[in-house]
C-alpha positions as CSV (number, residue, x, y, z in Angstrom):
1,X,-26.0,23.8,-20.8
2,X,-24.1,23.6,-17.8
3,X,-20.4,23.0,-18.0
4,X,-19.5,19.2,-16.2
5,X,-17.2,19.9,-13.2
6,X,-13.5,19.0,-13.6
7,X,-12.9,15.3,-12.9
8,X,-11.3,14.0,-9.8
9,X,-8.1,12.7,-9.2
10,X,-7.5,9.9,-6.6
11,X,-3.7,10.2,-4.9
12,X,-2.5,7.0,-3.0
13,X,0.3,8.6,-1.1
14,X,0.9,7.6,2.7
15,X,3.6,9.9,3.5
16,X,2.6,13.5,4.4
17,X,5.6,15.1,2.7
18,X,4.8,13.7,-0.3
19,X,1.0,14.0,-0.1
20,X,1.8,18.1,0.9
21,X,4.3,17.9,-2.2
22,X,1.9,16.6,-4.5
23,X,-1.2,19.2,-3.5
24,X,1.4,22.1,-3.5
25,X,2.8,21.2,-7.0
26,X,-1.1,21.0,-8.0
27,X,-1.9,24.1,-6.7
28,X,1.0,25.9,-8.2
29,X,-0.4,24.8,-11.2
30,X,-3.9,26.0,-10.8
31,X,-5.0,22.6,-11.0
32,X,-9.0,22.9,-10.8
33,X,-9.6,19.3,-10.6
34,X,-10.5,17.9,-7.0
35,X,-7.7,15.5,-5.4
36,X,-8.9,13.0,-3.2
37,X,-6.1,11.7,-1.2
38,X,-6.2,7.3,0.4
39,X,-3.3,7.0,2.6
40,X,-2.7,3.3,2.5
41,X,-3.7,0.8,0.3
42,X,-6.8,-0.5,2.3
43,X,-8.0,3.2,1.8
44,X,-7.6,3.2,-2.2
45,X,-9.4,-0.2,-2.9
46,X,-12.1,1.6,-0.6
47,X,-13.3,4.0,-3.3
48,X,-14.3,1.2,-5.5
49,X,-17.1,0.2,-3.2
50,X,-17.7,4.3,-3.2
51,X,-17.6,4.5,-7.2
52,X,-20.2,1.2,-7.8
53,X,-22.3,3.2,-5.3
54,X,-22.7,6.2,-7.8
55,X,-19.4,8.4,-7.0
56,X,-17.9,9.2,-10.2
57,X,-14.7,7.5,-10.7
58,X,-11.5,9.7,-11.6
59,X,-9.9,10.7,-14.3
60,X,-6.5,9.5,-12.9
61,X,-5.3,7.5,-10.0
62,X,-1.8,8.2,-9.2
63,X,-0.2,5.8,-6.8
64,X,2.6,5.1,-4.7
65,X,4.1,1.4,-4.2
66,X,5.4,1.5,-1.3
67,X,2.2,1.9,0.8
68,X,1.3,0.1,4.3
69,X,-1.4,-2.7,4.7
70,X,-1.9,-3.2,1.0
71,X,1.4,-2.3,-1.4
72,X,0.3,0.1,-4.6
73,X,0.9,-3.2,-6.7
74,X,-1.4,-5.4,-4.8
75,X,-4.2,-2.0,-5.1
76,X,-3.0,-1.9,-8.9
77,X,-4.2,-5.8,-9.5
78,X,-7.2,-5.0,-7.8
79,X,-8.3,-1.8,-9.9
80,X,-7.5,-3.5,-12.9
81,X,-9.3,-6.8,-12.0
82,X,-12.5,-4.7,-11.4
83,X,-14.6,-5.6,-14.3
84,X,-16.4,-1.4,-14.3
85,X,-13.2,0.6,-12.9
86,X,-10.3,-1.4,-14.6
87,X,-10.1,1.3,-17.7
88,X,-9.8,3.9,-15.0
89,X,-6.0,5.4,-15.7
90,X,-3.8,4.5,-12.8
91,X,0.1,6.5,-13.1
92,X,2.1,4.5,-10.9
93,X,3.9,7.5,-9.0
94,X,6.9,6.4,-7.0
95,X,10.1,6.5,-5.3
96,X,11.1,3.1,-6.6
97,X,13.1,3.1,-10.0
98,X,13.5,-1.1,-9.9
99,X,13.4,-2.9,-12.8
100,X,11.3,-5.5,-11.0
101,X,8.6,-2.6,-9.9
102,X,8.1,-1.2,-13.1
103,X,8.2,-4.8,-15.3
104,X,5.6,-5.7,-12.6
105,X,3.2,-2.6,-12.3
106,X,3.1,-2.4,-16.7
107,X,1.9,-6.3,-16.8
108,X,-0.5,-5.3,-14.0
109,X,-1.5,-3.1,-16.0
110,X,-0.3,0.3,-15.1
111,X,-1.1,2.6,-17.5
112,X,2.0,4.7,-17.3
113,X,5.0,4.9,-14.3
114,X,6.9,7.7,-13.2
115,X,9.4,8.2,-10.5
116,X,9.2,11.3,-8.3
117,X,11.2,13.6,-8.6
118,X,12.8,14.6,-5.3
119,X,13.6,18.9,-6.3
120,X,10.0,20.6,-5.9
121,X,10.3,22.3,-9.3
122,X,10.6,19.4,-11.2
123,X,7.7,17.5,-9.3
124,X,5.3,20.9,-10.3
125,X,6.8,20.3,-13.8
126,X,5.7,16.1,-13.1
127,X,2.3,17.5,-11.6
128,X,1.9,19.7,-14.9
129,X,2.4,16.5,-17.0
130,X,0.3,14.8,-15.3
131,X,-2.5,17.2,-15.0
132,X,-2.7,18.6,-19.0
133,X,-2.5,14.9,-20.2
134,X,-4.3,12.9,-18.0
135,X,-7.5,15.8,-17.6
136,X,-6.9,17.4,-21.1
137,X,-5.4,16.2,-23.5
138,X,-6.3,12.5,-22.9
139,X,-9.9,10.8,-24.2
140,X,-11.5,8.7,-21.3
141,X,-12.5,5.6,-22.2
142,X,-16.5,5.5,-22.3
């Protein structure tokens, strides 16, 4: 039997410096899994059209707020009002440590909400986190 590959991730990051952050901390890590990178929200809700035409969804969508053209809560509602991709896991992954923000992104719906981490070696230890839960350690929903 051959092995299934690793499951995607899905990163909705529009600044570079976080986006080279992120991929660095992953590949520090080893991380095999693919990341696929939207830069703005309009980007993001564009892989829904891509996973109801056959792509496979990911295991993980982490996602930034603060994003231009659509904000990471408006792309939040949207995931989760998607009748297939709603149980897809989506880690809010932010700057913003606002009350408002996270009240707001957990009744969307988020399924967990984290605030970057600004020193690199504690966003590889965040990327670590993220990676053995979210790929390993965590059951998919069928």
């Amino acid at each position: 039997m051959i092995p299934a590959p690793p499951a995607r991730l899905l990163l909705v990051e529009d600044n570079p410096m976080d986006v080279d952050l992120a991929l660095r901390a992953f590949r520090r890590r080893r991380l095999t899994n693919p990341v696929d990178v939207a830069r703005d929200g309009e980007e993001a809700l564009a892989h829904l059209a891509r996973w109801e035409e056959g792509e496979e969804p990911p295991a993980v969508v982490l996602l930034d707020l603060k994003l231009p053209r659509i904000d990471g809560l408006e792309v939040l509602r949207r995931f989760k009002a998607h009748e297939r991709f709603r149980r897809v896991p989506v880690v809010v992954l932010t700057t913003s440590a606002e009350s408002q923000d996270v009240r707001e992104a957990y009744q969307i719906g988020a399924n967990s909400y984290i605030v970057k981490p600004v020193d690199f070696e504690k966003f590889v230890e965040v990327a670590a986190q993220i990676e053995i839960y979210w790929t390993v350690v965590n059951a998919p929903s069928p």
